[in-house]
NUGUVO-485934 format. One record per residue: z negated, y negated, x negated of N, C-alpha, C, O in turn; residue number from 1. Coordinates in Angstrom, 2 decimals. Each point is the difference from the previous one (the first is absolute). Example, Ala and Ser with C-alpha at 12.3 -4.5 7.8 and 13.67 -1.06 7.14 Angstrom:
<atoms>
<atom n_up="-7.80" n_north="5.69" n_east="-13.19" ca_up="0.00" ca_north="-1.19" ca_east="0.89" c_up="0.00" c_north="-1.20" c_east="-0.90" o_up="-0.66" o_north="0.02" o_east="-1.04" num="1"/>
<atom n_up="1.38" n_north="-1.07" n_east="1.39" ca_up="-0.06" ca_north="-1.19" ca_east="-0.82" c_up="-0.73" c_north="-1.09" c_east="0.77" o_up="-0.17" o_north="-1.11" o_east="-0.51" num="2"/>
</atoms>
This chain:
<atoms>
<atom n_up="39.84" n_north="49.15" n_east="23.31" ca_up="0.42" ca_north="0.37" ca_east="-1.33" c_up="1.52" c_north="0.19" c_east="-0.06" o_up="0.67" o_north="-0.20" o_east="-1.01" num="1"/>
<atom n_up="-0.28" n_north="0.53" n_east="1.98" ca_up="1.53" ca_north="0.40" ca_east="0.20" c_up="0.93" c_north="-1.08" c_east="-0.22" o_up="1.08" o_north="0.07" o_east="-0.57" num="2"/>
<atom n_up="-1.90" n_north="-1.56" n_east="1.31" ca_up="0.97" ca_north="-0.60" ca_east="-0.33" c_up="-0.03" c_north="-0.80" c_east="-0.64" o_up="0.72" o_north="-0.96" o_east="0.28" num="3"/>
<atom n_up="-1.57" n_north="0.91" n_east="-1.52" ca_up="-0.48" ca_north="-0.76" ca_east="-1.18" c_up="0.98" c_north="1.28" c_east="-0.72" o_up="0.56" o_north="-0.42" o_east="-1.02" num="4"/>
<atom n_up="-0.38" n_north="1.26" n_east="1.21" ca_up="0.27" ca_north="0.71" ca_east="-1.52" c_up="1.88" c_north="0.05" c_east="0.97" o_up="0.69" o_north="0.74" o_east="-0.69" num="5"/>
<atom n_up="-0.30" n_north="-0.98" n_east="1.27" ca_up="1.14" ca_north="-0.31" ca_east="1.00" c_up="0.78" c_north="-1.20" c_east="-0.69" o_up="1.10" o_north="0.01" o_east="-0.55" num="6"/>
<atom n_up="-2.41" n_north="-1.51" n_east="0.84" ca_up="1.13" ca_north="-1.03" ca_east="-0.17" c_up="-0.24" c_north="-0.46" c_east="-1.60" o_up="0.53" o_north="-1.00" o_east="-0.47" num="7"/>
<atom n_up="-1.43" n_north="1.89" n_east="-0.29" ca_up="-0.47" ca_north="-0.47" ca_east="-1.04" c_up="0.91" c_north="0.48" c_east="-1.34" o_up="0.85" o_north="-0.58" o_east="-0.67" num="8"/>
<atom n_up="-1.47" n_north="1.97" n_east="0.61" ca_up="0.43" ca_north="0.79" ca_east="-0.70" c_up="1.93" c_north="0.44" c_east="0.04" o_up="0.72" o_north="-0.07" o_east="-0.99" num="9"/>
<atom n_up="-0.37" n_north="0.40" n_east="2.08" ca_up="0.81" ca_north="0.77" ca_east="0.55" c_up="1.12" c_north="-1.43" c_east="-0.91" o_up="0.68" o_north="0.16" o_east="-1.01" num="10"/>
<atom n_up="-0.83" n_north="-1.20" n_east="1.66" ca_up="1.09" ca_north="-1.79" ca_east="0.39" c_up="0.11" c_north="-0.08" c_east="-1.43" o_up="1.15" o_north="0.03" o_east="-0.41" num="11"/>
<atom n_up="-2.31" n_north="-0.15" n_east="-0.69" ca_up="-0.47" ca_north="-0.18" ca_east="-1.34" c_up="0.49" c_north="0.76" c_east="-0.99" o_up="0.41" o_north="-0.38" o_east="-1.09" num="12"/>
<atom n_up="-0.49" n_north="1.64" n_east="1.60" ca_up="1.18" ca_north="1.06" ca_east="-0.52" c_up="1.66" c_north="-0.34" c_east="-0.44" o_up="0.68" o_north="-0.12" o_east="-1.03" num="13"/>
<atom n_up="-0.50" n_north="0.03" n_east="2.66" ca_up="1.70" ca_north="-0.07" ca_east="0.61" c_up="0.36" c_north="-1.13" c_east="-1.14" o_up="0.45" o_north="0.33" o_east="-1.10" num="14"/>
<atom n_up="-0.69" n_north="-1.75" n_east="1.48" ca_up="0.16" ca_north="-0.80" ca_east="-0.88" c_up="-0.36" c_north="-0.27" c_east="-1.31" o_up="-1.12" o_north="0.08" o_east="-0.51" num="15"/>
<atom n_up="2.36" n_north="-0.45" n_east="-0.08" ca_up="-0.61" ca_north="-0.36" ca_east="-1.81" c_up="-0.47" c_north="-1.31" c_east="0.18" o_up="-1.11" o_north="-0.30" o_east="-0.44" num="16"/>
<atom n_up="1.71" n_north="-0.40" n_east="0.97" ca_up="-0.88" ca_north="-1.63" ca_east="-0.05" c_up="-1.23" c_north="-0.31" c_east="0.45" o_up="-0.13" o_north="0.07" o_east="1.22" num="17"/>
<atom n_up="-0.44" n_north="-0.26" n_east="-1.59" ca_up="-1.57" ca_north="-0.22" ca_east="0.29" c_up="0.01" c_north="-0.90" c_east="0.88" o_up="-0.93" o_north="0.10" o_east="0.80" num="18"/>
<atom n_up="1.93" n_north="-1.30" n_east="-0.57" ca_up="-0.43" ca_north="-1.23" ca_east="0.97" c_up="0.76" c_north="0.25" c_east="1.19" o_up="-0.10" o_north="-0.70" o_east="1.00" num="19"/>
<atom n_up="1.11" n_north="1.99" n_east="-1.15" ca_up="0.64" ca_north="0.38" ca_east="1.45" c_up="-0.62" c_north="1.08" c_east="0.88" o_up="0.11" o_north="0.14" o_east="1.22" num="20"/>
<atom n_up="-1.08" n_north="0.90" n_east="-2.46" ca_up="-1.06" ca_north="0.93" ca_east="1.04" c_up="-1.19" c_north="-0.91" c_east="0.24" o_up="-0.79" o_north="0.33" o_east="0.89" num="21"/>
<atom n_up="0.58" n_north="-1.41" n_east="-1.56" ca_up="-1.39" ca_north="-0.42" ca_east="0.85" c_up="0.73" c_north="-1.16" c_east="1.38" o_up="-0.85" o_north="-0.43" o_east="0.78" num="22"/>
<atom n_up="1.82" n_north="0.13" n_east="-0.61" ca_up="0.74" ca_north="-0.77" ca_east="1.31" c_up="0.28" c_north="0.83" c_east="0.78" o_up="-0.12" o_north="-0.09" o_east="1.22" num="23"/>
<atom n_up="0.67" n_north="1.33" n_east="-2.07" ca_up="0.70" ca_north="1.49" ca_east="1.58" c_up="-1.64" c_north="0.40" c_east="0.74" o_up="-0.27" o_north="0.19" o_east="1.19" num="24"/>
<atom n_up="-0.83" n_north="-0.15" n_east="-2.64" ca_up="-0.72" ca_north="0.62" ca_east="0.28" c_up="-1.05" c_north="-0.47" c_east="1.40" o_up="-0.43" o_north="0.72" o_east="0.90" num="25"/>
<atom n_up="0.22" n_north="-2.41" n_east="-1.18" ca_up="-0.73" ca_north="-0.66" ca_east="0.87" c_up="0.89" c_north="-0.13" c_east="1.28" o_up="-0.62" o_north="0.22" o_east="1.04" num="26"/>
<atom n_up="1.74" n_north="-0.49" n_east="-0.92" ca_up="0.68" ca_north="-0.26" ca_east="0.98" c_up="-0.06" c_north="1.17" c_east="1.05" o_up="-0.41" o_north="-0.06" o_east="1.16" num="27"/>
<atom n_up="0.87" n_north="1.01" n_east="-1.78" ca_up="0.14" ca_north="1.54" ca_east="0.71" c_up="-0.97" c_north="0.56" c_east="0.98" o_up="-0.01" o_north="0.62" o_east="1.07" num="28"/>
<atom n_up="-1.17" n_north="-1.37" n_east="-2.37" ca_up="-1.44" ca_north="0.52" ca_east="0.46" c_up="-0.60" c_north="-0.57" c_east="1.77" o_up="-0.51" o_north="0.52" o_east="0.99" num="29"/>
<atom n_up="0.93" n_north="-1.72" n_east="-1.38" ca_up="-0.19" ca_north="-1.20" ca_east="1.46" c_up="0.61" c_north="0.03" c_east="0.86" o_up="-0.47" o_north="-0.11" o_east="1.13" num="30"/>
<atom n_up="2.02" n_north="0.31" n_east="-1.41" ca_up="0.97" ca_north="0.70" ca_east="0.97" c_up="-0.72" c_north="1.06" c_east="0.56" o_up="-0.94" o_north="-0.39" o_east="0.68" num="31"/>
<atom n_up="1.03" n_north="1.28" n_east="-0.74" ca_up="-0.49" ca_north="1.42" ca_east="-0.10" c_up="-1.44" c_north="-0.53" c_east="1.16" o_up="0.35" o_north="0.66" o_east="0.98" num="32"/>
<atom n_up="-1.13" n_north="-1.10" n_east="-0.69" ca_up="-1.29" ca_north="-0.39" ca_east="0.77" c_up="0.35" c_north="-1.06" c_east="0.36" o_up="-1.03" o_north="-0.66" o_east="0.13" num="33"/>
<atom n_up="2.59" n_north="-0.42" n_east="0.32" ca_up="-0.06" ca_north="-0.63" ca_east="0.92" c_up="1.35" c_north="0.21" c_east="0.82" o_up="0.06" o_north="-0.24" o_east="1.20" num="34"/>
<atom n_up="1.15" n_north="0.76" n_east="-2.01" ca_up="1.29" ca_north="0.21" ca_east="0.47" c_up="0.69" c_north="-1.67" c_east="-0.18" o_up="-0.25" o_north="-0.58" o_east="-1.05" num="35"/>
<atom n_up="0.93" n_north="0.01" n_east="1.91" ca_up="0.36" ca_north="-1.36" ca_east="0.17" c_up="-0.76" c_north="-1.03" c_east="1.22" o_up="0.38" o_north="-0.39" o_east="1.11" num="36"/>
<atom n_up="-1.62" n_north="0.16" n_east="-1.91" ca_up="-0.94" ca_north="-0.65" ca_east="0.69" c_up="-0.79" c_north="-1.01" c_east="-0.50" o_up="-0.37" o_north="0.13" o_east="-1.17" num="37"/>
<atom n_up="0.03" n_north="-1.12" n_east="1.79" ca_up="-0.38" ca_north="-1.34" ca_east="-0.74" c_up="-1.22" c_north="0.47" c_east="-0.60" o_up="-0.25" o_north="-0.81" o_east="-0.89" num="38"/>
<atom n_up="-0.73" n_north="1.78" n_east="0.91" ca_up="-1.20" ca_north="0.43" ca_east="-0.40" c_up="0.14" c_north="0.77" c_east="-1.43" o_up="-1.00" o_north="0.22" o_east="-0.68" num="39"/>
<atom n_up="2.50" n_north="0.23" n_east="0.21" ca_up="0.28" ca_north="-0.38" ca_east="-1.02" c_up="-0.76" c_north="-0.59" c_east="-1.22" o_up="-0.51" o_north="0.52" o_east="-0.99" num="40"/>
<atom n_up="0.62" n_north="-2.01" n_east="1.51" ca_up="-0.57" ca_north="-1.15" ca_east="-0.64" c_up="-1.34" c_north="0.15" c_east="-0.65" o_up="-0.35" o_north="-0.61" o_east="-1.01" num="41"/>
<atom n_up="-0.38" n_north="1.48" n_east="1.71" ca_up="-1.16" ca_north="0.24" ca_east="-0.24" c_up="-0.34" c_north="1.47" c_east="-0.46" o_up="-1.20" o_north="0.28" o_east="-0.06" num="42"/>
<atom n_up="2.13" n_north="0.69" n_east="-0.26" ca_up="-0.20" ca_north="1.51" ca_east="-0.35" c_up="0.92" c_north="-0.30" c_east="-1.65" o_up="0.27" o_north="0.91" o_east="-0.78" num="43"/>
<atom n_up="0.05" n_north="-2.32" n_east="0.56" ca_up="0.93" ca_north="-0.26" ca_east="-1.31" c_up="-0.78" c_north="0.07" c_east="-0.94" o_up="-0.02" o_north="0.92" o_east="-0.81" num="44"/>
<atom n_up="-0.86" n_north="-2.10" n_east="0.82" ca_up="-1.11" ca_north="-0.13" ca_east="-1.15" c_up="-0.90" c_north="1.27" c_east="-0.05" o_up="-0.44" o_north="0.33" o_east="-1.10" num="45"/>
<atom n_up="0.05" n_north="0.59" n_east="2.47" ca_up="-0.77" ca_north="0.52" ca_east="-0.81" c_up="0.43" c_north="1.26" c_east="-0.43" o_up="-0.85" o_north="0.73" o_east="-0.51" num="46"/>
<atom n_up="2.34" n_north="-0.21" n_east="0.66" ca_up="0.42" ca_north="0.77" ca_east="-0.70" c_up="0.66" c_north="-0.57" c_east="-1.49" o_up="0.36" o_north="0.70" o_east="-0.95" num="47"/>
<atom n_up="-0.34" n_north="-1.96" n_east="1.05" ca_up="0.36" ca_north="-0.17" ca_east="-1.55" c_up="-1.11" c_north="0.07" c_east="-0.99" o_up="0.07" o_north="-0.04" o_east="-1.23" num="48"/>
<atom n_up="-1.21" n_north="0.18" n_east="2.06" ca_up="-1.89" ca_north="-0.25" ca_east="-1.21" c_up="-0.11" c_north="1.61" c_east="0.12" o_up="-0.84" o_north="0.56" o_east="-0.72" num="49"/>
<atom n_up="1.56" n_north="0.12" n_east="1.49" ca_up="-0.17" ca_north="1.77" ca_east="-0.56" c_up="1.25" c_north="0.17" c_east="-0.87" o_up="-0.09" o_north="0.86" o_east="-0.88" num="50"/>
<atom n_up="1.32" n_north="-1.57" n_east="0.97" ca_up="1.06" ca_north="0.26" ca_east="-1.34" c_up="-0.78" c_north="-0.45" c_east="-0.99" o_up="-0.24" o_north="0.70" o_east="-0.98" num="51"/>
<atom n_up="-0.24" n_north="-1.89" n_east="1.12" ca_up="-0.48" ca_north="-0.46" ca_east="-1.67" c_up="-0.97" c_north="0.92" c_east="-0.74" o_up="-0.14" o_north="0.24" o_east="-1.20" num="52"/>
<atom n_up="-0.73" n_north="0.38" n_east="2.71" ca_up="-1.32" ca_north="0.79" ca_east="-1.06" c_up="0.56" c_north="1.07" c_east="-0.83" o_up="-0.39" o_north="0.43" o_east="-1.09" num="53"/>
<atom n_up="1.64" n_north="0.00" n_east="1.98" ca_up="0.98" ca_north="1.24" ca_east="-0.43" c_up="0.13" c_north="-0.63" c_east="-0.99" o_up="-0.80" o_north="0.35" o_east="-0.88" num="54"/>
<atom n_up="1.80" n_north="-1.54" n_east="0.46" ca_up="0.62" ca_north="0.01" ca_east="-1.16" c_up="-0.74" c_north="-0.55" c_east="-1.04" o_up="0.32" o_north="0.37" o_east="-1.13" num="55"/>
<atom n_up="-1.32" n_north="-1.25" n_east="1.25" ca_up="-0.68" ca_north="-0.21" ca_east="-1.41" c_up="-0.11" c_north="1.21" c_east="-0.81" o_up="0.31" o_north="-0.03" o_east="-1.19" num="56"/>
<atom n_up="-0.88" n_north="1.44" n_east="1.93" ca_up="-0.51" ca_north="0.79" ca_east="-1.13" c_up="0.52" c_north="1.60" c_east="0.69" o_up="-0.54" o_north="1.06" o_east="-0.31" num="57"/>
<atom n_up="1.60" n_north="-1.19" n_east="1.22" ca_up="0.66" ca_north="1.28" ca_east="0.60" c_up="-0.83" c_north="1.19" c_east="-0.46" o_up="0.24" o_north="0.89" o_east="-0.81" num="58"/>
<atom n_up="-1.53" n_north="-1.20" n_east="1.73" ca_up="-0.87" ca_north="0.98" ca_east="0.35" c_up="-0.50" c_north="-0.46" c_east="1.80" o_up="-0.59" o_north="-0.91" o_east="0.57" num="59"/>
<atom n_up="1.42" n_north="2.48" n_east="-0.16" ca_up="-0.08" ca_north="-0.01" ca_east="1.80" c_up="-1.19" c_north="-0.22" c_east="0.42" o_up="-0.32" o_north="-0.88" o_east="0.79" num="60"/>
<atom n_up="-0.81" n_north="2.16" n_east="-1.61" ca_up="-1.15" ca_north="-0.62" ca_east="0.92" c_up="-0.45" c_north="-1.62" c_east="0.04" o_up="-0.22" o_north="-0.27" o_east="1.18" num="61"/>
<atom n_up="0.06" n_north="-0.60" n_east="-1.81" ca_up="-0.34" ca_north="-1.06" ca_east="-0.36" c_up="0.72" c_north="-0.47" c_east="1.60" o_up="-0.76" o_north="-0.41" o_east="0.89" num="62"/>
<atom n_up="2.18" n_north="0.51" n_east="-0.67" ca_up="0.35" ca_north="-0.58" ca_east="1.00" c_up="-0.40" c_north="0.80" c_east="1.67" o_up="-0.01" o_north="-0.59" o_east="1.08" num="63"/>
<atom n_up="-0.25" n_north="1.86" n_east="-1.30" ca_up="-0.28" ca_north="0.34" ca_east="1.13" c_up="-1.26" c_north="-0.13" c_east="0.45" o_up="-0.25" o_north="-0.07" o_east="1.21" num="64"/>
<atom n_up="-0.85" n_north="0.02" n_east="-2.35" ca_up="-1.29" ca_north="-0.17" ca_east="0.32" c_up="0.39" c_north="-1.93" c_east="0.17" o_up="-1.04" o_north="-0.56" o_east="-0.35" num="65"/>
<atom n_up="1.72" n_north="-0.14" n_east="0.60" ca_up="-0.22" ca_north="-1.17" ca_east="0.64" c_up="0.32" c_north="-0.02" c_east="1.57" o_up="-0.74" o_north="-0.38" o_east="0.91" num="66"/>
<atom n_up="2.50" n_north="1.08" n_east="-0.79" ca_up="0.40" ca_north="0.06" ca_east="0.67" c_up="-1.32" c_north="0.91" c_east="1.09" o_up="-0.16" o_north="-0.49" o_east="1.12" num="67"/>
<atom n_up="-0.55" n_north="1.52" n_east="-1.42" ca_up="-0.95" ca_north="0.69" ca_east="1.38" c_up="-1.04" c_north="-1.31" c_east="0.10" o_up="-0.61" o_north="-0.25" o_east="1.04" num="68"/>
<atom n_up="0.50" n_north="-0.44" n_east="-2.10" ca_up="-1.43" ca_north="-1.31" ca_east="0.35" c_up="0.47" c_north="-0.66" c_east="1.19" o_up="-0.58" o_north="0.01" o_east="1.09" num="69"/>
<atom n_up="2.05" n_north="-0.77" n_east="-1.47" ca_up="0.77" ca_north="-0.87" ca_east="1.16" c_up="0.09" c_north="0.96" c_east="1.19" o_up="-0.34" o_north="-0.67" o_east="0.98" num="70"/>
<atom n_up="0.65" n_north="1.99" n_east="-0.57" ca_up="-0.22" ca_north="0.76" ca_east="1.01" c_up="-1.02" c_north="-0.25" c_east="0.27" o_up="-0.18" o_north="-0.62" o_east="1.05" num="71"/>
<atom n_up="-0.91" n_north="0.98" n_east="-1.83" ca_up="-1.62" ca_north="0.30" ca_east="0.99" c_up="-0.10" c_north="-1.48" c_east="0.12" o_up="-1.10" o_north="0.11" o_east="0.55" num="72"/>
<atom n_up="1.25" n_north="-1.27" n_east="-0.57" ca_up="-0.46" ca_north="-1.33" ca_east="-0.24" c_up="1.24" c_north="-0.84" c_east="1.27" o_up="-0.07" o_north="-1.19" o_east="0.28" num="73"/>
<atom n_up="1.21" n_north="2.25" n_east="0.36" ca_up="0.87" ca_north="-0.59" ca_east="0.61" c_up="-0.86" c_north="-0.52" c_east="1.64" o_up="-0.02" o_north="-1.21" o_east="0.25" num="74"/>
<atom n_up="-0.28" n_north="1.66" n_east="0.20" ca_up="-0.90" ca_north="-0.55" ca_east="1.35" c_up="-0.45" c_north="-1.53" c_east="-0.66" o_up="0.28" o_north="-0.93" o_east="0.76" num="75"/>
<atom n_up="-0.95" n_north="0.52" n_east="-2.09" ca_up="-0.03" ca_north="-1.32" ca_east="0.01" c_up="1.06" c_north="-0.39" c_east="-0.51" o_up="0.12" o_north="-1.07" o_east="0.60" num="76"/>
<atom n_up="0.79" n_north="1.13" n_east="-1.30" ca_up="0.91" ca_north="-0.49" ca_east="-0.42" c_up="1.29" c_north="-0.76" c_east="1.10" o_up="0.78" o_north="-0.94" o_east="0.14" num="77"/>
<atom n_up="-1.29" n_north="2.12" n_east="0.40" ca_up="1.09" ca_north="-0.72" ca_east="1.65" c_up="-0.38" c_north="-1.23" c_east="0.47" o_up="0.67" o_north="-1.03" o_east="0.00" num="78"/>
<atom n_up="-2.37" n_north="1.29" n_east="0.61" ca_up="-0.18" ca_north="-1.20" ca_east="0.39" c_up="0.35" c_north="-0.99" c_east="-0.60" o_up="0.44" o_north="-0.89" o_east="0.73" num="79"/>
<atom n_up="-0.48" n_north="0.53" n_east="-2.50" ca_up="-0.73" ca_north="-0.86" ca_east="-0.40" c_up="1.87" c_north="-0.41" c_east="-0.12" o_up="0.16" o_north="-1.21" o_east="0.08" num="80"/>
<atom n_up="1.10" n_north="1.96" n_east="-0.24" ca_up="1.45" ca_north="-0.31" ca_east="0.08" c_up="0.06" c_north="-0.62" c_east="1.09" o_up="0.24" o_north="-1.20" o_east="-0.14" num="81"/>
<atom n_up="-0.41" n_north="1.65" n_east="1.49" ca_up="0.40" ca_north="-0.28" ca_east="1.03" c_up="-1.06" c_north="-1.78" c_east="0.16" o_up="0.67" o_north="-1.01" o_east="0.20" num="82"/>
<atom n_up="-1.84" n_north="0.91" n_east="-0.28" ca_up="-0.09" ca_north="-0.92" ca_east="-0.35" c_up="0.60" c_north="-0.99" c_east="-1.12" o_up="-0.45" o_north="-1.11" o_east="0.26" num="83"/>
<atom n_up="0.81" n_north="1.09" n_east="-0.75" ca_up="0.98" ca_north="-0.98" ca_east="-1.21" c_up="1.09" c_north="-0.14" c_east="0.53" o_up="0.14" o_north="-1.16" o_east="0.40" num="84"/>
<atom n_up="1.18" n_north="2.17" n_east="-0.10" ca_up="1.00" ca_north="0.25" ca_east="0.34" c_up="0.03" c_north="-0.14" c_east="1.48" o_up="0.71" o_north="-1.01" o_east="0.02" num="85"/>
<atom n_up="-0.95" n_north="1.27" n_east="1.27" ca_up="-0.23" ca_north="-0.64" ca_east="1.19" c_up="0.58" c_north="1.07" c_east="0.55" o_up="0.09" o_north="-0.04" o_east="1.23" num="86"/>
<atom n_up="0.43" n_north="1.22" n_east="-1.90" ca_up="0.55" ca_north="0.89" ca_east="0.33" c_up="-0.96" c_north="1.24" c_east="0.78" o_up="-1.19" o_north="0.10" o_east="-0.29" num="87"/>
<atom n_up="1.79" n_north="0.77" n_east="1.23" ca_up="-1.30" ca_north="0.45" ca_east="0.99" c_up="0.79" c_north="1.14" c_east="-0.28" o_up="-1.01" o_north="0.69" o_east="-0.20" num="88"/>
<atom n_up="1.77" n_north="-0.03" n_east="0.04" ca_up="0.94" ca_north="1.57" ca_east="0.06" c_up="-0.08" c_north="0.65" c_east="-1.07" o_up="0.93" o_north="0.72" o_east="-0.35" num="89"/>
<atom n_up="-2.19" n_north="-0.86" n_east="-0.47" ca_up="0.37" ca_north="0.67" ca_east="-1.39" c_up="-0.30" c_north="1.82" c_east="0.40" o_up="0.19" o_north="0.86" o_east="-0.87" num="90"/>
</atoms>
């Protein structure tokens, strides 16, 4: 919850532009859970499908109740990345 209402609320605030808190917001977010790492690539999209849930209708729960699904659902999600992506270090 912390960090749905962190990169959501908090970024969405700061900024008046709507198309620069949802770029600080997704970026930050992926940064933030990969640092400078090619796995990146793959923490981008799915922090940009928790900015969007944020911003269609900037209501947090909506995005945090996705964001705990992708948690409880991450054991397959890995595999099924690391299969696609060839990548083994996630």
């Amino acid at each position: 919850m912390f960090e749905e209402a962190a990169f959501r609320t908090t970024i969405y605030r700061f900024f008046k532009n709507d198309k620069i808190a949802f770029i600080v917001s997704s970026i930050s977010f992926a940064w933030m859970h990969t640092g400078a790492n090619p796995i990146l690539i793959v923490y981008l999209p799915m922090s940009v499908v928790l900015t969007l849930i944020y911003h269609r209708r900037r209501v947090l729960g909506e995005s945090i109740l996705v964001h705990g699904l992708m948690n409880a659902l991450l054991p397959t999600i890995i595999v099924l990345l690391q299969t696609i992506t060839g990548l083994y270090y996630l």
